[in-house]
N, C-alpha and C positions, 0 to 999 in steps of 0.2 A: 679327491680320488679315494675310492673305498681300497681299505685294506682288504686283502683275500681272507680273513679270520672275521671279517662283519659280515659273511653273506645270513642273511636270514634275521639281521639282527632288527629290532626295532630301532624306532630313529632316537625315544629315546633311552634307551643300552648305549646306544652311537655315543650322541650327545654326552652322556654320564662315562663314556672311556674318553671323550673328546678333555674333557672338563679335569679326570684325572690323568690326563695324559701331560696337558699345558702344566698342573701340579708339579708334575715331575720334573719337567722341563728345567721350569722357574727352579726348582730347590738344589736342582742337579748340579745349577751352575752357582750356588751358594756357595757360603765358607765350608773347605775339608770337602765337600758334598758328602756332609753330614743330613741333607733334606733326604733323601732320598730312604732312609733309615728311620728318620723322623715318621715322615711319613709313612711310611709303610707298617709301623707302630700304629700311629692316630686312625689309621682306615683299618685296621683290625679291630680296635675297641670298639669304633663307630660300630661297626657292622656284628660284632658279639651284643654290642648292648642292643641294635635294634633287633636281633634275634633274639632275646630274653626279653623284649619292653612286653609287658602286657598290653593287648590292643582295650582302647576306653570303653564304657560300657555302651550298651547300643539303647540303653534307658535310662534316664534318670533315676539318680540311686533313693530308694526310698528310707526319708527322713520321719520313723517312727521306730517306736519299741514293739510294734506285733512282733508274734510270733513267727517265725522266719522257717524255710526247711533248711538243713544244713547239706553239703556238697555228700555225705557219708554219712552212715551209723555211726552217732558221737557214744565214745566210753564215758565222756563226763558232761556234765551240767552245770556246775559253779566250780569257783577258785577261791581259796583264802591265801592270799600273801601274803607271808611274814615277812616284811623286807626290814635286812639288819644293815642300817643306812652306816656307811665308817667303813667295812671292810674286817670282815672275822678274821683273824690269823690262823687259818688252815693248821701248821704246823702245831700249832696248841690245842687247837679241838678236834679236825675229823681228819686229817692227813699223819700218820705217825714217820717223822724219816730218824729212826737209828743213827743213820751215817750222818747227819746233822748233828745230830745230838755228841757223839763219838769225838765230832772234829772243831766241837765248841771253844771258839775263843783262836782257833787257827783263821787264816784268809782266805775268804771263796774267790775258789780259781778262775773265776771266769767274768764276763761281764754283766754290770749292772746298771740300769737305768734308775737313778734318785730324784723325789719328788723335792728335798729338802738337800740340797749339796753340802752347804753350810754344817750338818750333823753327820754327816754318812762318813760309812765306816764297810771296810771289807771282813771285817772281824763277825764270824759265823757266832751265830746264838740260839743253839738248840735249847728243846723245850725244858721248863720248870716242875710240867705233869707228865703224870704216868699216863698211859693208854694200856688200854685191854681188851681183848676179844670180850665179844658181848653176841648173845643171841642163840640161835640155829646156825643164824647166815655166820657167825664167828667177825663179824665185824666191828674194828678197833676204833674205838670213840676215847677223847681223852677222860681226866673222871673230873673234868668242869661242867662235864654235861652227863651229870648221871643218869637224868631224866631220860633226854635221846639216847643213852645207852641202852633203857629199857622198850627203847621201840625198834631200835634197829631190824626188825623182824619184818618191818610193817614201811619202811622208806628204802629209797632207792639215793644214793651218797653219790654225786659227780664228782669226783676228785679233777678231773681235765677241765674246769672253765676256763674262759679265754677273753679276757674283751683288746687285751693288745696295746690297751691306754693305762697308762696309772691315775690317773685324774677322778676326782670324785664326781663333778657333771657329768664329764665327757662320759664315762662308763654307765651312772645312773639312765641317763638318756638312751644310751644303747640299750641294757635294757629293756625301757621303757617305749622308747620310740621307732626304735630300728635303726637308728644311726647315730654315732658315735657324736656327741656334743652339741647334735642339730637340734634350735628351739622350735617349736612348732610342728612338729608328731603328734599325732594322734597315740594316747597309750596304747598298749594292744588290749587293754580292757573295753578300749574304745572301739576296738576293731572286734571285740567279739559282739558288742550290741548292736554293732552296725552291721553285721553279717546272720545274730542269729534272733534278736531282739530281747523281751525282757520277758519272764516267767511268773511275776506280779504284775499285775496294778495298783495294787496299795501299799508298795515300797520302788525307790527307788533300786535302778537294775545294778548298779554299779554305786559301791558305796565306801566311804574312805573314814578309818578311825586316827585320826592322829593323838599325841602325846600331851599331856597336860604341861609338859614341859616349852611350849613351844613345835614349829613347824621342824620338818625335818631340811637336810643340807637339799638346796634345790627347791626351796617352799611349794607353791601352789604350780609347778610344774611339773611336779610327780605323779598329778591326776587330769593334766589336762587332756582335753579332745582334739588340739592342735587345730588341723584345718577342717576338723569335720566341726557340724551344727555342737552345741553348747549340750544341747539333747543325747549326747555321748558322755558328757564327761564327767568325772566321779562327785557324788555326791558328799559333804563332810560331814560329821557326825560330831559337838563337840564334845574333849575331853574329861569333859567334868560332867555334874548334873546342872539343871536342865540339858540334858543332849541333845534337842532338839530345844530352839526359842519358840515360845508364839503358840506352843500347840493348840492350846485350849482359846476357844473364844471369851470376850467377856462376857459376864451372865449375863446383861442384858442385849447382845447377840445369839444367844446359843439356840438351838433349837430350829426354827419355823425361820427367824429374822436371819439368821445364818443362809440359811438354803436356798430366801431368795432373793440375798444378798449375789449370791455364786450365781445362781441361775441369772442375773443382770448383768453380770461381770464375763461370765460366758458368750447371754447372747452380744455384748458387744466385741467382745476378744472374735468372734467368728466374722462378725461383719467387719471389722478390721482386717483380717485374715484375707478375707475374699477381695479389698480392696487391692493388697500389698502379697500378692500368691511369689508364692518362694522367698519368702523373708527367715530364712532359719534361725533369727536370734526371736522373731517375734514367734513361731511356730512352738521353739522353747519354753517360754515365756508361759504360753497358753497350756503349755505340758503341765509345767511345774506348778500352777495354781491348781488344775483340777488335781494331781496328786498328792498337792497339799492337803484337801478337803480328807481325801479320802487316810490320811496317813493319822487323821487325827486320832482314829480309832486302831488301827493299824501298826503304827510306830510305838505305840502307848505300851500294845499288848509286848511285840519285838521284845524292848528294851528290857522290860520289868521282869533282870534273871533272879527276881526274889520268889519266882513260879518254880523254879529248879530248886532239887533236893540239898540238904544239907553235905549229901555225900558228894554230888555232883560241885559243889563250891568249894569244899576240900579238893574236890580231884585238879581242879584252877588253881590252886594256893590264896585263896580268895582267905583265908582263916592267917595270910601270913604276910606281916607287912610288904618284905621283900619282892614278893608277888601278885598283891592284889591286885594293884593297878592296871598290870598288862594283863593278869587272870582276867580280868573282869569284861576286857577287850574282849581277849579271844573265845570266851564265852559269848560273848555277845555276837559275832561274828558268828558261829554256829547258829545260833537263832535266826539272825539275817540269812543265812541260807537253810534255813529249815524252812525258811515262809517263800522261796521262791525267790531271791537274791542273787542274779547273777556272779558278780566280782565281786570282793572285799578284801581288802588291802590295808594292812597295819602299819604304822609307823612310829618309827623312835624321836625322840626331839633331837637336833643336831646331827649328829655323827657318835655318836658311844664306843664305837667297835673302831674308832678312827687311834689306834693305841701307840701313838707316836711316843710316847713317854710312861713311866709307872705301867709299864706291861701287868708287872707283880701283884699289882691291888689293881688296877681298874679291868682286867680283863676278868679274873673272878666276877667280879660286883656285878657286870652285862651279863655274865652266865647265870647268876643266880638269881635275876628280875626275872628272865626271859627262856631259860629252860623247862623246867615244869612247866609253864601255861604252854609252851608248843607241842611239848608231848601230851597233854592232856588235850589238846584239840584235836590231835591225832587218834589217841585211843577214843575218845567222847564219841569222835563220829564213827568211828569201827564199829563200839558196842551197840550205836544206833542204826546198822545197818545205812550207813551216810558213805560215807569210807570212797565205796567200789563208783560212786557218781561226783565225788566234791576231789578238786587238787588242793592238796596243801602245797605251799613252797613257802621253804625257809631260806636265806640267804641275803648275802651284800651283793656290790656291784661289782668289788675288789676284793683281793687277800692281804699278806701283806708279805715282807721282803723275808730270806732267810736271817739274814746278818742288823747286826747292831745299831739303833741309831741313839748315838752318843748325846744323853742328854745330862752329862757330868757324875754321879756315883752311882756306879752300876744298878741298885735297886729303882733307878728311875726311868734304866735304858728303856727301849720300846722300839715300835718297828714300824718302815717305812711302806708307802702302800706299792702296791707287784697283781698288775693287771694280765703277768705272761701265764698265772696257774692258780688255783683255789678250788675252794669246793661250795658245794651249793646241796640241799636235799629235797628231794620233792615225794610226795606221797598219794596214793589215790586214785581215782577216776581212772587207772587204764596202767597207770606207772607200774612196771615188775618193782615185787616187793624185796626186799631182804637182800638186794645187790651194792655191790662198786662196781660204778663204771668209769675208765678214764684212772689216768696217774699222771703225777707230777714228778720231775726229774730228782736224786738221792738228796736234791738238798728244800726239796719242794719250793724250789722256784721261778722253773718253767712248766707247762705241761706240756706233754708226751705222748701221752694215748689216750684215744675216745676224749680226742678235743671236743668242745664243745663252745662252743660260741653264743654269745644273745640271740642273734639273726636265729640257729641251728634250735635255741629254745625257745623261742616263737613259735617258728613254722612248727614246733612236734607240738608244743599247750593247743593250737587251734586243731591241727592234725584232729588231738583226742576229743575235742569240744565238735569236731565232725565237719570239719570246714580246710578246705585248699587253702594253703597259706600263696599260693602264685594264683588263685581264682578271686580273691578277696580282692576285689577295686573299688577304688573311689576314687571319682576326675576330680583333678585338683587344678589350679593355674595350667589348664590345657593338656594336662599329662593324665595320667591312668596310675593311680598310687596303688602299693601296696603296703603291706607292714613292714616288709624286707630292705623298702624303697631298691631294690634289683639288687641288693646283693645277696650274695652267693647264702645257701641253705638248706637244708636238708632235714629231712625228717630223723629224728635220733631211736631209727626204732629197735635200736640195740635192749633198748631202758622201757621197752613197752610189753607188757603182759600180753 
């Protein structure tokens, strides 16, 4: 018998009220008739997330580095990543809280989530350094970081990040992936080759410097392509000399016997190809030999910053033990994107900024490897007219807690990590300069305004690179992916020029 509310309806609308009708039925007559509740929950979500799914593409997604058009006029072209793997302690370098400092050694009122129970302590421990207005913009940097003190003119300071996790993957991943601890994401450097492709062919597009000390916390997961083709995902560079192995042939290859070496090794890689079409690890494969050949001359030129002025290796710290090292990176990283280099992304060995203990002396020490070379990549590309098309971003995944973690005589306390607030700085390609946006609560341990979230700084880095962060898909096990993987996001164009 039709209900008088189905006239007109299809049979099936019928059907799919029939189906949730018996639902209800069944849960109605459950324990408490708490289903009923239930439900009524599960058939909202269902029906938000199918209205937010992105529909799959209606083409197979193409598995190359051409050049791509983007969804908008992009403000920028490449990214350099400082990522400070550990978690910076806001409170000590870009966040100044007074009333921290004020109520040192008293108990924080309120609640706190500890990664480390065993040490934790409610006992508040305001900072050791001064802060001072610095700039135009009058922006308070501690004086650990003199260097950023003397740019503040030129970055834009998040004090409101968020990732909501204290965990060093679980946040790294968010990040990097779009969701919070899941293995198998795509970077989002990954998602910008695959959306806009690559600006060389005689360098790889996406390129990774890591640390002579070792990989960083999260190893070869920091640069992975997840579920997309291997042809996404970052390239390494190693930390020492030779940085590249292999370059050069041996002499009795070079030349003529080289060329038609490659030319045999080609035509068979194509007729392979033609047999096995949509093999994305073989399609790679065949990538990365011909850019091999071509990188011999190419890579050689990149690398050798012994082409850069004496003043320009001063401006790195390159003249100072402290600093050569990471100078020498991020110098090199400019060159990689002076030649057409899409992404490049630095890394520390371990965790450094992880300052669970000796705050005192080991948070200096990170400051002084690692500041000057940031601001010197920042001003390097300003005076080279770079600046206004490249992003820098500086930052961890985490912050770390207000209050104390007891590791027995006070000169050795240190602090726990605090996923609820921190800061982060980005510079370049589109970013308003000489701002804070965003704050964190009187004892900078939650934030509070111009949150900011991973998801929220994704979608705005592609935004500028000229691409829909909810238009970017790739099918993935039967679904329509995006970098956000459907959570919630927003463009932050509070912080955009």
């Amino acid at each position: 018998m039709r209900n008088h509310h189905d006239h007109g309806a299809s049979p099936d609308d019928r059907s799919a009220r029939i189906v949730r009708h018996h639902r209800r039925t069944f849960l109605r007559g459950g324990s408490l008739g708490a289903g009923t509740l239930a439900l009524a929950w599960l058939l909202d979500r269902e029906q938000a997330a199918a209205a937010t799914k992105p529909p799959l593409p209606k083409e197979a997604p193409r598995i190359d580095l051409v050049p791509k058009r983007p969804h908008h006029p992009p403000r920028a072209k490449a990214m350099i990543s400082l990522f400070m793997h550990g978690g910076p302690s806001h409170m000590d370098l870009t966040d100044p809280k007074p009333e921290l400092t004020k109520r040192d050694g008293t108990d924080y009122p309120g609640d706190i989530t500890y990664s480390f129970v065993n040490e934790a302590s409610k006992k508040l421990l305001g900072t050791r350094w001064s802060f001072a207005k610095h700039g135009a913009c009058g922006t308070e940097i501690s004086e650990l970081l003199p260097e950023t003190a003397g740019i503040v003119d030129r970055i834009c300071l998040l004090r409101g990040m968020h990732t909501g996790g204290n965990g060093h993957e679980v946040s790294i991943r968010y990040f990097h992936g779009g969701i919070p601890g899941v293995l198998g994401r795509p970077h989002l450097a990954s998602w910008l080759l695959y959306g806009l492709g690559s600006e060389t062919d005689n360098l790889p597009a996406y390129m990774v410097l890591t640390d002579p000390g070792g990989l960083p916390v999260d190893g070869v997961t920091n640069w992975s392509s997840g579920f997309m083709p291997p042809l996404f995902q970052g390239t390494v560079l190693r930390p020492k000399e030779p940085r590249i192995l292999n370059l050069d042939p041996p002499p009795h290859l070079a030349g003529e016997p080289q060329r038609q070496s490659l030319d045999l090794l080609g035509a068979l890689n194509r007729r392979h190809a033609a047999r096995f079409p949509g093999q994305s690890d073989l399609d790679a494969r065949i990538a990365s030999y011909e850019l091999a050949a071509r990188m011999q001359t190419a890579a050689r030129e990149a690398l050798d910053i012994s082409q850069e002025t004496k003043a320009t290796h001063a401006l790195y710290g390159l003249d100072d033990d402290a600093t050569r090292e990471y100078g020498t990176r991020c110098l090199i990283a400019r060159r990689l994107v002076e030649r057409g280099v899409r992404f490049v992304q630095l890394f520390l060995a371990g965790q450094p900024w992880d300052n669970h203990s000796n705050l005192g002396s080991a948070l200096p020490a990170i400051c002084r490897r690692t500041d000057r070379p940031a601001a010197a990549l920042v001003k390097d590309l300003a005076q080279r007219g770079m600046l206004d098309e490249t992003i820098v971003h500086w930052g961890g995944e985490i912050g770390r807690l207000p209050v104390t973690q007891n590791q027995g005589a006070p000169e050795k306390h240190g602090r726990d990590h605090n996923g609820q607030g921190f800061s982060i700085w980005l510079a370049g390609g589109g970013i308003r300069p000489g701002m804070v946006h965003g704050a964190t609560d009187e004892f900078g341990h939650r934030a509070v305004e111009g949150i900011v979230t991973p998801n929220d700084y994704q979608a705005t880095l592609l935004h500028l690179f000229g691409l829909d962060w909810n238009e970017l898909v790739f099918p993935h096990a039967g679904a329509a992916q995006i970098v956000t993987a459907g959570r919630p996001a927003r463009v932050v164009h509070e912080i955009l020029a």
